[in-house]
TORBA-520316 format. One line per 4 residues: number of its first residue (from 0); for each residue x, y, z of C-alpha. Coordinates in Angstrom, 2 decimals. Last residue first. Layout:
<nodes>
NUM = X:Y:Z | ...
</nodes>
This chain:
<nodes>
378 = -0.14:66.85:-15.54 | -0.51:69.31:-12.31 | 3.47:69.77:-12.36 | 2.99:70.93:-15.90
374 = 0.15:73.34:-16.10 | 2.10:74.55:-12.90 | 5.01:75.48:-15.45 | 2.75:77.07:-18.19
370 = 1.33:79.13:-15.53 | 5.06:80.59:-14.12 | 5.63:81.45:-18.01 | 2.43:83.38:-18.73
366 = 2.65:84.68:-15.65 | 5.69:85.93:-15.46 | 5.71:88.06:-19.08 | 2.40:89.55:-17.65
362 = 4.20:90.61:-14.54 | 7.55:91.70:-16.17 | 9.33:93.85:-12.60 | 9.12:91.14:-10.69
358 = 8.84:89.41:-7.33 | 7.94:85.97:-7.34 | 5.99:84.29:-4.03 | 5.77:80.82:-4.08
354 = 9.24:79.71:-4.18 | 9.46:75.88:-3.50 | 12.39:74.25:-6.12 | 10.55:74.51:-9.20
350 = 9.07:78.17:-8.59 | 12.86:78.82:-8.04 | 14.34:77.61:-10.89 | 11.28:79.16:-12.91
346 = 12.41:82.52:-11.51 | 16.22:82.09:-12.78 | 14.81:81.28:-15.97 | 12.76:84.05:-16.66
342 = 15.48:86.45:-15.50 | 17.72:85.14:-17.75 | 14.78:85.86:-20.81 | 13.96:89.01:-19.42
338 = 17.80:90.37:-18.89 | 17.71:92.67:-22.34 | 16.88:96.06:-20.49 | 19.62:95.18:-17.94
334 = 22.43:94.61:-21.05 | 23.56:91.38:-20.70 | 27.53:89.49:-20.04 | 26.33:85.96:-19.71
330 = 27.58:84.22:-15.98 | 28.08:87.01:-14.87 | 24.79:89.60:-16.31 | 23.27:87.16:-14.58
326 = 24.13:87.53:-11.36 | 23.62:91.28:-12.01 | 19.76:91.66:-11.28 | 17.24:91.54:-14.20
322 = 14.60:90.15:-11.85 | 16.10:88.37:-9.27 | 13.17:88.28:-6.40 | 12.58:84.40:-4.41
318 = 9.99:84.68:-1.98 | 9.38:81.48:0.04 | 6.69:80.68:2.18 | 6.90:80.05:5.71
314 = 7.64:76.64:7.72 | 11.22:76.27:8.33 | 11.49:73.21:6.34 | 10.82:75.54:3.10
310 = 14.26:76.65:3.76 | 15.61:73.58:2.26 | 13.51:73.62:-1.00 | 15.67:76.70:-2.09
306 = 18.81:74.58:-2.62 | 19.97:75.19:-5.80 | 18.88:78.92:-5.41 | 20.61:79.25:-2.54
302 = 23.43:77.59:-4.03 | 23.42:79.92:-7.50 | 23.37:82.63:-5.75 | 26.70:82.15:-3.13
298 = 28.45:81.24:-6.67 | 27.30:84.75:-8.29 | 28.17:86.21:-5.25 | 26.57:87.20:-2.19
294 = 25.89:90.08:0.25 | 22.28:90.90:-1.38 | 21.91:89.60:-4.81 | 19.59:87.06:-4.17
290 = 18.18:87.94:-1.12 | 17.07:84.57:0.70 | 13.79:86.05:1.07 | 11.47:83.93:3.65
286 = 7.30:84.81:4.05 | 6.25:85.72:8.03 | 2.64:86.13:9.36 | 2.90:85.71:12.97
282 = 4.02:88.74:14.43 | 3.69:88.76:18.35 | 6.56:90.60:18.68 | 8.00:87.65:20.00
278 = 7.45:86.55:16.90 | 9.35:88.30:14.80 | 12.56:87.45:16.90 | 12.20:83.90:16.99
274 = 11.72:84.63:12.55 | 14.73:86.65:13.05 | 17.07:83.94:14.78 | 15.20:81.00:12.14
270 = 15.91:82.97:9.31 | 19.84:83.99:10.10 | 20.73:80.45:11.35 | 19.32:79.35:7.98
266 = 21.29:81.74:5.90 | 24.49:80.32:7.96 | 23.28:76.97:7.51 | 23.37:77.04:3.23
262 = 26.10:79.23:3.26 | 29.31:77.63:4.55 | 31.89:79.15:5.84 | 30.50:83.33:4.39
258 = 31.78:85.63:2.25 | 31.24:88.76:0.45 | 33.71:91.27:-0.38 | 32.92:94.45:-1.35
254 = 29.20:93.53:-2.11 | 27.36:94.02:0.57 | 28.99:97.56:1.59 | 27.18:100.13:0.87
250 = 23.37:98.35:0.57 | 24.85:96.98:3.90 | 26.08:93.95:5.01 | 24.88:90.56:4.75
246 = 21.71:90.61:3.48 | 19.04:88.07:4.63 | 15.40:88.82:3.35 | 12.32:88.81:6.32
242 = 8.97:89.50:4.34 | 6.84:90.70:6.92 | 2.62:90.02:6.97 | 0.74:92.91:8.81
238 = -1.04:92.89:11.78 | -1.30:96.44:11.74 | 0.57:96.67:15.52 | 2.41:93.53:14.71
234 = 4.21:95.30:11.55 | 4.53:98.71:13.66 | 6.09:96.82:16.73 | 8.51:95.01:14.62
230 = 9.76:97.76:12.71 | 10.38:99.44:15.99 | 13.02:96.45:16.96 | 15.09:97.24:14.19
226 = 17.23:94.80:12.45 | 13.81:93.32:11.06 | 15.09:91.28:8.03 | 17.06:94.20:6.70
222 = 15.35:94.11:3.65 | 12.23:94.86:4.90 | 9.11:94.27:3.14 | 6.60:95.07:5.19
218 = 3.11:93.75:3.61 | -0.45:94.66:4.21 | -0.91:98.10:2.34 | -4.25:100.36:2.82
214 = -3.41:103.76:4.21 | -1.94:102.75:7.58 | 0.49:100.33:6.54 | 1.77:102.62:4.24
210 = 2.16:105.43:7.25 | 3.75:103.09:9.87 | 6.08:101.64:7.08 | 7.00:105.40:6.62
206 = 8.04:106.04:9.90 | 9.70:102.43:10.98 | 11.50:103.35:8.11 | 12.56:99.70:7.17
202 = 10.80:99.94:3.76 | 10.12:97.97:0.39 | 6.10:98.27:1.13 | 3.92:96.08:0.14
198 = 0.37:96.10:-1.41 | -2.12:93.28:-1.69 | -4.59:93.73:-4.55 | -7.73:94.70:-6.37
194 = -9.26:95.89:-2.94 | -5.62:97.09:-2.59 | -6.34:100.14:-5.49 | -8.61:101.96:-3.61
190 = -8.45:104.92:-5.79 | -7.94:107.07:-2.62 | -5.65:104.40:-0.50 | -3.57:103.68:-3.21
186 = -3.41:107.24:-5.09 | -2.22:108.22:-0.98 | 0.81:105.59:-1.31 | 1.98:106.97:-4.51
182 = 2.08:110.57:-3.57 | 3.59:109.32:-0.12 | 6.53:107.36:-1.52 | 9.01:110.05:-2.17
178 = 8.20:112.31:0.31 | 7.86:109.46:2.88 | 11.52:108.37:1.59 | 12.91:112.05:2.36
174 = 11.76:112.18:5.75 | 13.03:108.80:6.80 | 16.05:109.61:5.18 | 18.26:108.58:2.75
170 = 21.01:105.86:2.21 | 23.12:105.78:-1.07 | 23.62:102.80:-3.39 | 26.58:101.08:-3.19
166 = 24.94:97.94:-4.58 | 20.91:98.28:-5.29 | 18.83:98.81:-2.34 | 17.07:102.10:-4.06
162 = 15.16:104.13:-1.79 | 11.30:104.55:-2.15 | 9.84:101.61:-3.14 | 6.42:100.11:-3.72
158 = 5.57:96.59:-3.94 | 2.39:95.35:-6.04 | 1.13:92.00:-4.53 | -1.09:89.68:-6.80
154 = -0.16:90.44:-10.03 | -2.13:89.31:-13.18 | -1.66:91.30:-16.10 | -4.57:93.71:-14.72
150 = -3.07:94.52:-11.51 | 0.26:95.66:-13.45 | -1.39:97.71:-15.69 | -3.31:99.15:-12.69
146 = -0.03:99.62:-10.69 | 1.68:101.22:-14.25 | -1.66:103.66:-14.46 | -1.26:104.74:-10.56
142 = 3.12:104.83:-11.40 | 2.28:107.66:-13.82 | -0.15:109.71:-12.00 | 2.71:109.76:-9.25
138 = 5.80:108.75:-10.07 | 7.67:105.89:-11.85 | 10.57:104.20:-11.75 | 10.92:100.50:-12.87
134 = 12.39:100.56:-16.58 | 15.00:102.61:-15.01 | 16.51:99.38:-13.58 | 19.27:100.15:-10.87
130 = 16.86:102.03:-8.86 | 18.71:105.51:-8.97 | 15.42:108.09:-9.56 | 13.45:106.94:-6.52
126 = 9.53:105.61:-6.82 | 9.94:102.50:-7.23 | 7.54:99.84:-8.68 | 7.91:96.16:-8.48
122 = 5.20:93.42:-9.83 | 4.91:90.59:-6.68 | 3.81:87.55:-8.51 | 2.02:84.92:-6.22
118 = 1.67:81.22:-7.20 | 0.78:78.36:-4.99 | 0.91:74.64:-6.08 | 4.16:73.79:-4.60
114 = 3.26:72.03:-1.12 | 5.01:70.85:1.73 | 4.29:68.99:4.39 | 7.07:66.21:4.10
110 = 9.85:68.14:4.28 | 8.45:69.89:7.50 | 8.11:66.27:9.08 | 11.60:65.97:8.39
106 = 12.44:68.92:10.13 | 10.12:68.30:13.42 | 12.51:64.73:13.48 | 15.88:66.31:13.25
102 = 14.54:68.30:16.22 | 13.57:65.16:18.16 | 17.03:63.74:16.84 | 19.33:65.99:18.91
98 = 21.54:63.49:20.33 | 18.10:61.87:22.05 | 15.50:59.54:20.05 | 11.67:60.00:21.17
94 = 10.65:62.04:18.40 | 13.16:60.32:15.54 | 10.21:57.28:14.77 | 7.80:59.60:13.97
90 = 10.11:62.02:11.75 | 11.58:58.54:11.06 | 8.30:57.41:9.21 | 6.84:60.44:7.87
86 = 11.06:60.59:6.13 | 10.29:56.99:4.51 | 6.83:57.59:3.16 | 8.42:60.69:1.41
82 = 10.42:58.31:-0.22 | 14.46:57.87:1.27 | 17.90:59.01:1.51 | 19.84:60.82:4.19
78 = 23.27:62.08:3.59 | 25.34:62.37:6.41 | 28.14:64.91:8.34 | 29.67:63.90:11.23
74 = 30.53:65.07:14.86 | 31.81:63.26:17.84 | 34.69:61.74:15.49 | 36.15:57.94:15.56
70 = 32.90:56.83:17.10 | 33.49:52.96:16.07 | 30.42:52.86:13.95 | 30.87:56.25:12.66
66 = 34.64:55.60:11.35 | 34.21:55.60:7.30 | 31.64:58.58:6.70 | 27.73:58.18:6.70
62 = 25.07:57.60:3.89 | 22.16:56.96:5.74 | 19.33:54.91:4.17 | 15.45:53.91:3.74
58 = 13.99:50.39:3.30 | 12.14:50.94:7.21 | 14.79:49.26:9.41 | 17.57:50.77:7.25
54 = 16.59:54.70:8.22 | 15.93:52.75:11.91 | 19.69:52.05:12.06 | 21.31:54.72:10.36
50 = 19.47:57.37:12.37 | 20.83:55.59:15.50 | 24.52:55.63:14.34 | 24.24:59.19:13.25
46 = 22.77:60.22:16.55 | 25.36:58.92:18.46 | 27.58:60.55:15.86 | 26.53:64.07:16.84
42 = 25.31:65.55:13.98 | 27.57:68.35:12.40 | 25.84:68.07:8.76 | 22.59:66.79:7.79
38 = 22.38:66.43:4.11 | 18.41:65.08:2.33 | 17.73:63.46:-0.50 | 14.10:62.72:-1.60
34 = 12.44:59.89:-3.61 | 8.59:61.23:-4.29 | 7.54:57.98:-5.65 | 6.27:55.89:-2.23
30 = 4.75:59.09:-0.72 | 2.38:58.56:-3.88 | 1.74:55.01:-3.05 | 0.09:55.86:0.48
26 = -1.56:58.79:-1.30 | -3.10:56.22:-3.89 | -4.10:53.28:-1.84 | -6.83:55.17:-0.28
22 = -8.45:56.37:-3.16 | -8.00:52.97:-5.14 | -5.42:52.97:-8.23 | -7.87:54.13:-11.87
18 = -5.00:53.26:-13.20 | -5.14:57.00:-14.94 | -5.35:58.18:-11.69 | -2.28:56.64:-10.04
14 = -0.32:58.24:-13.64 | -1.92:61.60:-12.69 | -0.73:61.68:-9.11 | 2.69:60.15:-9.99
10 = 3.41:62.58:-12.86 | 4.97:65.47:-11.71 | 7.86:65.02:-9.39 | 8.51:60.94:-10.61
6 = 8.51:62.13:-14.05 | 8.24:58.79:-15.63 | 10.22:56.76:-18.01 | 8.29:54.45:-20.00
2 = 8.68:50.57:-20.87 | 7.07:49.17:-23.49 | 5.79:45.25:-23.70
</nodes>
């Protein structure tokens, strides 16, 4: 007799298979393997007490602190664990449950839908002369023959920008971005370069989002996460998909000092405000960027990043972007031109943990790496 250690993330599917397990058995057993753990904080201890009780009803559990069965403290923080066939359960079980558990119980049925099988690399070009990597500016003739390159390696989105968002950079205007980006922009539209891809635009000019969008491109990409109402009207008016990223700050000033209580809900209360917001609009197609780099530091990265899978209980894709950016060059002092390899890393992290959308500035270098790891999962 042998025992083996199984991947319980990659190889339950194909190990089910291999016993040749009946079709109908086999997705009840899979929800069996995927073990999950899940923190709720600041729920009301009503709730806690119930959760406990039907979490332990079905073979699952909730971790809770010393004092919840005697109601020492209205509020509590738990840890819920169980299989994926667990959380289906209470997310059923939760929907009549007061104290705030209906809502627990759409989240849990979020968990439980997801899916990490889709791949989309985003290649970056910029069409300013201060984007913090050099290796990512080009102009005109120039950037139509890097687009192409980049279509050919295997990107799916190209994103085109105009004014760098790096730290402390400098804001300019509407005017001066359209100059900037319009060369570029009209190549797209006359070569008819997004029938070979999706193109986005790295914009919250309502001005110059209006023109992009008009010429061909599909995606806002707005930084800002639609602080501007007109934004919003252009993006429904095309029908376009938005790419809401949390910054805290400015460009100028996200870096002075960030901070924030606690990160992880704080980010959340951002998405789920702006997605509300987004849709009243009557936008529906929406992809999360938690904005590495963007108001946070090396610390406030590394969470986000740690806990990805969490925002994927909000519904949209994820887009993860730190390509060459300086959280690496803290925890391993690194030239920008010599970043790949971090950068690599920092993107697989992501895939791993429920990023579908990667924005780069190394497509094929990305793709050979990001298809090696869902040759992997799909073992």
């Amino acid at each position: 007799m042998r025992l083996y250690r199984l991947n319980n993330s990659i190889d339950a599917k194909s190990q089910l298979e291999d016993l040749g397990v009946d079709s109908g058995a086999k997705k009840l057993l899979e929800e069996k393997m995927q073990y999950h753990l899940i923190k709720i904080e600041q729920m009301h201890v009503a709730a806690a007490n119930i959760l406990k009780q039907d979490a332990l009803s079905i073979g699952a559990e909730l971790a809770v602190p010393k004092g919840v069965i005697t109601c020492e403290h209205k509020y509590v923080d738990a840890v819920l664990m169980g299989t994926t066939k667990h959380l289906k359960l209470l997310s059923k079980k939760e929907l009549a449950q007061p104290f705030g558990l209906k809502t627990l119980a759409h989240q849990l049925k979020a968990f439980t839908d997801e899916r990490d099988d889709d791949l989309q690399i985003m290649g970056i070009i910029n069409a300013n002369d201060d984007s913090f990597f050099s290796g990512s500016r080009f102009k005109d003739r120039d950037a139509v023959a890097k687009i192409e390159k980049m279509i050919q390696e295997g990107a799916h989105i190209i994103d085109i920008g105009g004014v760098s968002s790096r730290p402390g950079s400098d804001p300019v205007s509407a005017d001066e971005e359209l100059k900037r980006v319009k060369p570029i922009i009209d190549a797209v539209k006359t070569h008819r370069l997004y029938e070979k891809a999706r193109f986005s635009l790295d914009s919250y000019a309502p001005k110059v989002l209006d023109y992009a969008l008009s010429s061909g491109f599909h995606i806002v990409n707005d930084i800002t996460g639609l602080a501007d109402d007109d934004v919003c009207k252009v993006a429904a008016g095309y029908d376009a998909q938005v790419i809401i990223m949390h910054m805290q700050g400015t460009p100028q000033t996200m870096q002075a000092d960030p901070s924030y209580e606690s990160i992880i809900p704080e980010v959340t209360d951002f998405f789920q405000e702006r997605i509300e917001k987004a849709q009243s609009f009557g936008i529906k197609d929406i992809v999360l960027d938690i904005g590495i780099g963007f108001g946070k530091t090396l610390e406030h990265n590394l969470m986000l990043l740690k806990h990805l899978r969490h925002f994927k209980s909000l519904g949209f894709p994820l887009l993860v972007g730190a390509s060459r950016k300086s959280m690496i060059d803290h925890i391993l002092p690194t030239p920008i031109e010599e970043r790949l390899p971090a950068t690599l890393a920092i993107h697989m992290e992501a895939f791993n943990n429920g990023a579908s959308i990667i924005r780069c500035h190394d497509v094929r270098e990305h793709l050979q790496a990001l298809s090696i790891n869902l040759a992997l999962k799909k073992v």
